[in-house]
C-alpha positions as CSV (number, residue, x, y, z in Angstrom):
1,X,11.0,-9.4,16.5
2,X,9.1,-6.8,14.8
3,X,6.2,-4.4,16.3
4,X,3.7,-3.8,13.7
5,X,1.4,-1.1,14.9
6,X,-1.5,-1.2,11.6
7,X,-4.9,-1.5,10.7
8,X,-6.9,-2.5,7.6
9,X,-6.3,0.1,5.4
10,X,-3.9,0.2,2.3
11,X,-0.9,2.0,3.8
12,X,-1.1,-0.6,6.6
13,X,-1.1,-3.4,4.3
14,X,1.8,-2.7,2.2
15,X,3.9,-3.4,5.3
16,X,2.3,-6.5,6.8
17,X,2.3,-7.9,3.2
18,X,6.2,-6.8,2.9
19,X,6.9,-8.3,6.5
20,X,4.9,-11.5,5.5
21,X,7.1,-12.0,1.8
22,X,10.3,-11.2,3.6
23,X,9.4,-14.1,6.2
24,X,10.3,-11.7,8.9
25,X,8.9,-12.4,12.5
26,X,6.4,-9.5,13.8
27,X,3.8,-9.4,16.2
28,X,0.7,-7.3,15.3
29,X,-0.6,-4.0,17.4
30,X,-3.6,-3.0,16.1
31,X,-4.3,0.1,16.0
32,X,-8.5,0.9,15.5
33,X,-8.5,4.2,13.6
34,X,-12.4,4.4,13.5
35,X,-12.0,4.5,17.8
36,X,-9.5,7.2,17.3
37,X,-6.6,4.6,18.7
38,X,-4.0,6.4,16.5
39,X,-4.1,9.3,19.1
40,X,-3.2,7.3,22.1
41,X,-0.1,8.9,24.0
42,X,1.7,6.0,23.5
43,X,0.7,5.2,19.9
44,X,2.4,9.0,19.7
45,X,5.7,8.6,20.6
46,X,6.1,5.9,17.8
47,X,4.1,7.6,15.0
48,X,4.0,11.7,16.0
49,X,1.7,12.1,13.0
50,X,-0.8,10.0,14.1
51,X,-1.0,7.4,11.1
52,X,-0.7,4.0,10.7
53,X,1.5,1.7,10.1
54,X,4.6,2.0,12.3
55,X,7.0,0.2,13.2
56,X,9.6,-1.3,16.1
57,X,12.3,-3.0,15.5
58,X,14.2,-4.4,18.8
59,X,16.7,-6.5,16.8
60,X,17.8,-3.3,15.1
61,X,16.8,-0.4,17.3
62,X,14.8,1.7,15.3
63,X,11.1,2.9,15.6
64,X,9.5,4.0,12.0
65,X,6.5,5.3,10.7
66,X,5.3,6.2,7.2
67,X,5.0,3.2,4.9
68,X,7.6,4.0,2.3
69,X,10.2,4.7,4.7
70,X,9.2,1.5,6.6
71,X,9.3,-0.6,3.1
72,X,12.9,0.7,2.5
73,X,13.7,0.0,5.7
74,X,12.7,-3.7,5.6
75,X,14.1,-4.3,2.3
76,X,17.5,-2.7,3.0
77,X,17.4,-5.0,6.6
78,X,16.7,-7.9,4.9
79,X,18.1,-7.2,1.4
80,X,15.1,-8.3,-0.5
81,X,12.7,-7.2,-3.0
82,X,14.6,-4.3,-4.4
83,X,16.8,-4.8,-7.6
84,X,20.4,-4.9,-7.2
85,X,21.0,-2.9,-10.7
86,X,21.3,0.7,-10.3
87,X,19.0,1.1,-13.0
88,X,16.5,-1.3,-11.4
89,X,16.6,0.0,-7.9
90,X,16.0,3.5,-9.0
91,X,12.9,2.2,-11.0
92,X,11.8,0.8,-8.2
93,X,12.3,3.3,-6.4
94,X,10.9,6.1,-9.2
95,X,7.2,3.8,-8.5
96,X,7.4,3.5,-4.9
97,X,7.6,7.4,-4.9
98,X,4.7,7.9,-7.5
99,X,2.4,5.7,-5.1
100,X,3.8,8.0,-1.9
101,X,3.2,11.0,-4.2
102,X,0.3,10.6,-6.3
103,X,-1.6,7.2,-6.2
104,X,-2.2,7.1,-2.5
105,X,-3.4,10.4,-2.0
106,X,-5.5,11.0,-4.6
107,X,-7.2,7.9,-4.8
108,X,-7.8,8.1,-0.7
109,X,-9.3,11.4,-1.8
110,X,-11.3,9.6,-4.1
111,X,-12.6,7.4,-2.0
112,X,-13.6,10.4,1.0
113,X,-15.7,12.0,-1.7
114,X,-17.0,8.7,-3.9
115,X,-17.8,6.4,-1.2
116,X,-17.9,8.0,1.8
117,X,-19.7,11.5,0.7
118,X,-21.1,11.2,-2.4
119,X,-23.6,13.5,-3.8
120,X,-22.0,16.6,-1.5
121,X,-19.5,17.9,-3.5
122,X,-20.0,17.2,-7.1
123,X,-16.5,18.8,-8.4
124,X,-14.9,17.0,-5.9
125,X,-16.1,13.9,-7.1
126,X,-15.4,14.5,-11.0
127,X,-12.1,16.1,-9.7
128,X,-10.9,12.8,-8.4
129,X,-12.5,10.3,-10.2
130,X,-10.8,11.8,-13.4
131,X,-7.8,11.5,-11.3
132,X,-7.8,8.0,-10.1
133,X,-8.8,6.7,-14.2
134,X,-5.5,9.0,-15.2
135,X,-3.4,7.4,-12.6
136,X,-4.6,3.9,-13.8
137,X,-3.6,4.8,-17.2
138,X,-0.4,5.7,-16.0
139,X,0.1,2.4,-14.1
140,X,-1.3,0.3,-16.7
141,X,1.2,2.2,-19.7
142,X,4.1,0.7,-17.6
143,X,2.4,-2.5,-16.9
144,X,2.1,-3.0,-20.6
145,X,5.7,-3.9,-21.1
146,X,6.5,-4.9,-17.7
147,X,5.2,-8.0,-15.1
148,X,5.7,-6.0,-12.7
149,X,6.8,-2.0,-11.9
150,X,10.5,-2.4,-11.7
151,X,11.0,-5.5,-13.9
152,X,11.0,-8.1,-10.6
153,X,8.5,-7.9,-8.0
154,X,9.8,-5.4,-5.6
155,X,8.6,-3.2,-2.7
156,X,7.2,-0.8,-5.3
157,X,4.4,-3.1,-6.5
158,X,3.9,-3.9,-2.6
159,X,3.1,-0.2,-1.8
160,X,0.8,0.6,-5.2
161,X,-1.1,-3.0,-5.1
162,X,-2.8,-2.2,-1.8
163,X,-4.5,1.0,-3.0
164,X,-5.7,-0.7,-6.1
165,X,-7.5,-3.5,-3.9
166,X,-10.0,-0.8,-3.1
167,X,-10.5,-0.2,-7.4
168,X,-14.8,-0.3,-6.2
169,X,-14.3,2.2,-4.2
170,X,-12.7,4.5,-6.8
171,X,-15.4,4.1,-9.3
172,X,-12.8,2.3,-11.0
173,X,-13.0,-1.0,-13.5
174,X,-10.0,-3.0,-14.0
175,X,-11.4,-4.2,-17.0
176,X,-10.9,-1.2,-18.7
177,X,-7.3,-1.3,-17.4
178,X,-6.2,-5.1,-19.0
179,X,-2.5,-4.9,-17.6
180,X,-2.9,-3.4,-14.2
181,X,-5.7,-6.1,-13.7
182,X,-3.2,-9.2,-15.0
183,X,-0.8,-7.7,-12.5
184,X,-3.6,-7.4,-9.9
185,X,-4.2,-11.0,-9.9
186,X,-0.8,-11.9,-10.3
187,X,-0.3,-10.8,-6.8
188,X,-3.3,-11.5,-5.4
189,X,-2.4,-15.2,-6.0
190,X,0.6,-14.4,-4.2
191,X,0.3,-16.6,-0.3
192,X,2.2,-13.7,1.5
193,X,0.1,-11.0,0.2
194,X,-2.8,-13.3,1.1
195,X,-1.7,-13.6,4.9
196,X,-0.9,-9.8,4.9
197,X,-4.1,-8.6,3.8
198,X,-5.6,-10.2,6.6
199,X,-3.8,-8.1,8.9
200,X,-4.9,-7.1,11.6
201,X,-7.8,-8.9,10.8
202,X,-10.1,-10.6,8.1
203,X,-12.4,-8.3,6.5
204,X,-14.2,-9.6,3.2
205,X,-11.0,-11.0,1.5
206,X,-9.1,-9.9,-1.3
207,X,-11.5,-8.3,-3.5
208,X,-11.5,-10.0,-6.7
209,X,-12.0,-8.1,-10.7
């Protein structure tokens, strides 16, 4: 049995949706980051930097947090959804560290200033709305020759699909992005990534282009 300590945000659902495609068993801890929850003592001694998701594992012993390491973690445990191919498993692993890296960040930066502040910092906003098209183009260059980031569906596309749910809140149309939104779908349509969205619970659904 797996812990899952989450909420509803992207970082948090790139692991339940791993955890519900790998068909492992977990039970969910959610952890209310609007009620300041993530501060919690005990929350601490899990996740010392105070984010979600972590993770305990009691089959295997080990306590995680940071998404990316917990992805790797869960595919190497249950060796799934990374490509066997040296090649492949460093492509997948070249995407999973661009989303870690670039995508996540900057469009959650996007997101404080274009749908949480707008109108307060103007250069902020162009800053980082010229950044999240950019990284779009990015993702959808690679998507133009590939279903998915590393060839297969892997953890990679696990970690970067969550962040592009929230394209509305990026100032972002996937209509001007034609391959990232065929790949949106494509996993959208997935059932695992349907129960792992609703993780720790049912917002409005899966947001749809």
């Amino acid at each position: 049995m797996i812990d899952l300590y989450t909420w509803t945000t992207p970082n948090g659902r790139k692991v339940s949706i791993a955890l519900e495609e790998m068909g492992l068993a977990y039970e969910v801890y959610p952890i209310d980051i609007m009620a300041d929850e993530q501060f919690r003592p005990q929350f601490l001694k899990i996740s010392p930097n105070n984010k979600i998701p972590a993770i305990v594992d009691h089959e295997g012993g080990q306590a995680l947090m940071e998404s990316g390491a917990i992805l790797l973690y869960l595919s190497e445990k249950t060796g799934k959804f990374m490509p066997t191919d040296e090649a492949g498993r460093w492509r997948a692993m070249e995407w999973l560290m661009w989303q870690m890296g670039g995508f996540g960040p900057m469009l959650g930066q996007a997101h404080h200033f274009l749908k949480f502040n707008p109108g307060k910092a103007p250069y902020a906003e162009e800053r980082y709305a010229k950044e999240a098209a950019r990284l779009y183009k990015v993702l959808d260059t690679q998507l133009a020759e590939h279903d998915y980031l590393a060839g297969a569906y892997s953890i990679a596309d696990m970690a970067v699909w969550p962040w592009a749910s929230r394209f509305e809140w990026q100032g972002i149309d996937l209509g001007d992005f034609p391959h990232v939104r065929d790949w949106y779908l494509r996993i959208a349509d997935r059932p695992a990534v349907q129960r792992g969205y609703d993780v720790p619970k049912k917002d409005q659904g899966i947001p749809l282009p």
